[in-house]
C-alpha positions in Angstrom: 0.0 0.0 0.0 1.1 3.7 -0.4 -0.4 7.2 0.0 -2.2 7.1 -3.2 -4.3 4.2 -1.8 -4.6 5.1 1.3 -5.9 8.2 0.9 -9.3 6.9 -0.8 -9.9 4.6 1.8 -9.6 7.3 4.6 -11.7 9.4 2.3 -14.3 6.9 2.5 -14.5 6.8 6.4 -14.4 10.1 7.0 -17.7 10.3 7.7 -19.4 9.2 10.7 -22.4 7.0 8.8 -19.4 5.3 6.5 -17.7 4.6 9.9 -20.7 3.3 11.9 -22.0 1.0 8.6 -18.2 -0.4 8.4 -17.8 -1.0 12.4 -21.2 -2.8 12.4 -20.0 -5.2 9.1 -16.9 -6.0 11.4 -18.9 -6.6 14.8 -21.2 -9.5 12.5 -17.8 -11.0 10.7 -17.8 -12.7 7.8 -21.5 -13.5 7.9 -22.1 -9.7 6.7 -25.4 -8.3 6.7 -27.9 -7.3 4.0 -28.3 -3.8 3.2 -32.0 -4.1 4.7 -30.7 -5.0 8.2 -27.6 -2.5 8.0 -30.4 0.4 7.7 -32.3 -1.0 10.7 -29.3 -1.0 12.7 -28.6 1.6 12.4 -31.3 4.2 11.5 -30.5 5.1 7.7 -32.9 5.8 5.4 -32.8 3.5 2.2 -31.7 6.3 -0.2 -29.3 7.5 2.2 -27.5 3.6 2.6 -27.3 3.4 -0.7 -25.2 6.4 -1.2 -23.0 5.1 1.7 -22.7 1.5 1.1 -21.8 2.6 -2.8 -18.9 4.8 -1.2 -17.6 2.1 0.7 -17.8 -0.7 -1.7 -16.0 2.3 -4.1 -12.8 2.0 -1.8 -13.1 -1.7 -1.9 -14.1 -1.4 2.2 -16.6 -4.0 1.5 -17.3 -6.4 -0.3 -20.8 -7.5 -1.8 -22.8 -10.6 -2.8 -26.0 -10.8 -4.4 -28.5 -13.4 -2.8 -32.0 -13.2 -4.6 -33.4 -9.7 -4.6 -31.0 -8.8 -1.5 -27.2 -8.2 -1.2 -25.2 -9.1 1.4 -22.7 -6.8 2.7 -18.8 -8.0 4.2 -15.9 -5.8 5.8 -12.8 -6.0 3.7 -10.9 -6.8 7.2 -7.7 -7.7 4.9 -7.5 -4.1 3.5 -7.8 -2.1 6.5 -5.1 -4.5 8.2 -3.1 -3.8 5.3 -4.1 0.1 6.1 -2.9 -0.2 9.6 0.5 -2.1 8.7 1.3 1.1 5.9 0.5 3.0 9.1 3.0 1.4 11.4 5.5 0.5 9.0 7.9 3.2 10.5 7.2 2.7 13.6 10.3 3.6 16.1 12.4 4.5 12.1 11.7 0.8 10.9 12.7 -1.0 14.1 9.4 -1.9 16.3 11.1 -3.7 18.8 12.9 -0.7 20.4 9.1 1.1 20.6 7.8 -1.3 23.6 4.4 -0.5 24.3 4.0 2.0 21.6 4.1 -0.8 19.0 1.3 -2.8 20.8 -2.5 -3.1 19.7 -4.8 -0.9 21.9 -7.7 -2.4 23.6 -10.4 0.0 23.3 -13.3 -1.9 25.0 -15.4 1.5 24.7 -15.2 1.5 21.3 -16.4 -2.4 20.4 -19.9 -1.8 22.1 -20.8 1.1 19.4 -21.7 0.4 16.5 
């Protein structure tokens, strides 16, 4: 990954429905959810989803299935790891194991529980 595809994918969750619609495909795993449910969950109007879910799937955030008259929604968990690891890849100039703590995966309890 570099800068040039980085930047659409922050683009993409810069805003707060994008963010809530990707958090809540990552809370139900690789199951997904349909873009019916998503809406429910979260209080989007239809029209409004659409627009968002569109954006997403744009940046390649999530993936999507068609089943029937209904498509399933994924996270693209792979991408933002790969997102996080561009991120971190200078960490302490290239040498992580002199960064102790600073290097270490956050637990953010707080921020699980909301969709």
């Amino acid at each position: 990954m570099d800068t040039s595809s980085a930047t659409p994918i922050f683009e993409s969750l810069a805003s707060a429905a994008r963010l809530n619609i990707y958090r809540l495909l990552v809370k139900t795993g690789p199951q997904g959810l349909v873009a019916g449910e998503i809406g429910a969950a979260l209080g989007i109007a239809p029209t409004n989803l659409s627009f968002h879910l569109k954006a997403l799937s744009h940046a390649s955030l999530l993936s999507v299935v068609q089943e029937g008259r209904y498509q399933r929604y994924r996270a693209n968990l792979a991408l933002v790891q790969e997102l996080i690891t561009f991120l971190t890849a200078e960490c302490c100039a290239g040498h992580p194991e002199q960064c102790g703590e600073l290097c270490q995966p956050v637990d953010c309890p707080e921020l699980v529980s909301k969709p």
